[in-house]
C-alpha positions as a printed Julia matrix, in Angstrom:
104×3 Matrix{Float64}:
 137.59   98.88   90.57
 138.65  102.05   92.29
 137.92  104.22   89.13
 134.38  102.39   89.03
 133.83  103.09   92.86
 134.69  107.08   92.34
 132.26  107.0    89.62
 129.85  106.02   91.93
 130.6   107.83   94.45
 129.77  110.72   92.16
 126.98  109.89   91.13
 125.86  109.6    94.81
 127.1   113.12   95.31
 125.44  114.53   92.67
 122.85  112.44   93.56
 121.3   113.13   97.07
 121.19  116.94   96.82
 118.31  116.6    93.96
 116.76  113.44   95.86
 113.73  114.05   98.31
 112.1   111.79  100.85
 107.88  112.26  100.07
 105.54  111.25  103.04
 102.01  110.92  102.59
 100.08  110.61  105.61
  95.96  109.33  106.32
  93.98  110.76  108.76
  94.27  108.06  111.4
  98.14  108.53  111.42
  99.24  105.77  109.51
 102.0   107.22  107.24
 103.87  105.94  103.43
 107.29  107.35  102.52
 109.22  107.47   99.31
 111.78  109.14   97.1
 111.26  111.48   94.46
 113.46  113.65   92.35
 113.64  117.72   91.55
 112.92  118.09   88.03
 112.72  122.07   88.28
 114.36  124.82   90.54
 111.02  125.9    91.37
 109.73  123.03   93.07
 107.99  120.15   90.45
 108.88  116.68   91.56
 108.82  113.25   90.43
 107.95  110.29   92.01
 105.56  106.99   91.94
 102.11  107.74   92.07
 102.0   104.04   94.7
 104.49  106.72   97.3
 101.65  109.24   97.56
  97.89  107.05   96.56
  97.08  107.0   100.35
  98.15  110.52  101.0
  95.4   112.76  102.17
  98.19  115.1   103.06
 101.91  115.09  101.37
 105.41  116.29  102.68
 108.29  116.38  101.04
 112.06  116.7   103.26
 114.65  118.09  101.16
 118.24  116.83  101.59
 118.87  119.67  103.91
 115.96  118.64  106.13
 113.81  121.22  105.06
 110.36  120.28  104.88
 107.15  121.42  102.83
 103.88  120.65  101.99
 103.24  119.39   98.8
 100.48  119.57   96.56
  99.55  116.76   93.74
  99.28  117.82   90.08
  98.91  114.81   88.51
  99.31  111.35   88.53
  98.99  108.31   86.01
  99.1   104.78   88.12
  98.98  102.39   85.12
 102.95  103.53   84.49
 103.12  104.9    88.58
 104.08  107.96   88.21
 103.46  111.21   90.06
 103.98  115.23   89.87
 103.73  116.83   92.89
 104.82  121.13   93.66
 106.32  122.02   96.64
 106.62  125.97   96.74
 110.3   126.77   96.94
 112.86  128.82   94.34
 116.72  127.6    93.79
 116.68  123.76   93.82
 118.97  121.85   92.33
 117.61  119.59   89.9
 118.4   116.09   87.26
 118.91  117.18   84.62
 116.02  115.92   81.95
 117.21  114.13   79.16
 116.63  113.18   75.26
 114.91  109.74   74.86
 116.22  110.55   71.06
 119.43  110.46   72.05
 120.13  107.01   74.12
 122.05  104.33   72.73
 121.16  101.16   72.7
């Protein structure tokens, strides 16, 4: 149990420094908020295209509480997914992986 729970608590670590909070916000105030995650140092994210569908305008905080504006590239809501750009250099990122490669 205590290996599993420092596992974990890696992963966590690891975790929250590539992990961003999105906010999409309407004109009349009303505001949605979600995660996403830092696929490149140069500012793509991914998240779920439901997070940012009401967003006229979109934010994303970084773990450090730095906050941008972020733009939408592209979205597909049948599978509700979402990449948005924030303009920023240097962020840590998951690591992208090889759908070849898992075991089942």
């Amino acid at each position: 149990v205590d290996a599993l729970e420092r596992t974990l608590q890696d992963a966590a670590r690891a975790a929250i420094p590539r992990t961003v909070l999105v906010r999409a916000f309407v004109a009349d105030g009303r505001m949605g908020a979600g995660s996403g995650a830092i696929i490149s140092a140069d500012g793509l994210i991914l998240t779920c295209s439901h997070v940012i569908e009401i967003g006229e305008r979109i934010e994303v905080a970084t773990a450090d509480g730095t906050t941008y504006p972020a733009r939408v590239l592209g979205k597909n809501e049948r599978q509700d997914f979402a990449l948005i750009k924030i303009e920023a250099e240097g962020l840590p990122t998951f690591p992208l992986g090889d759908s070849d490669s898992v075991q089942l």
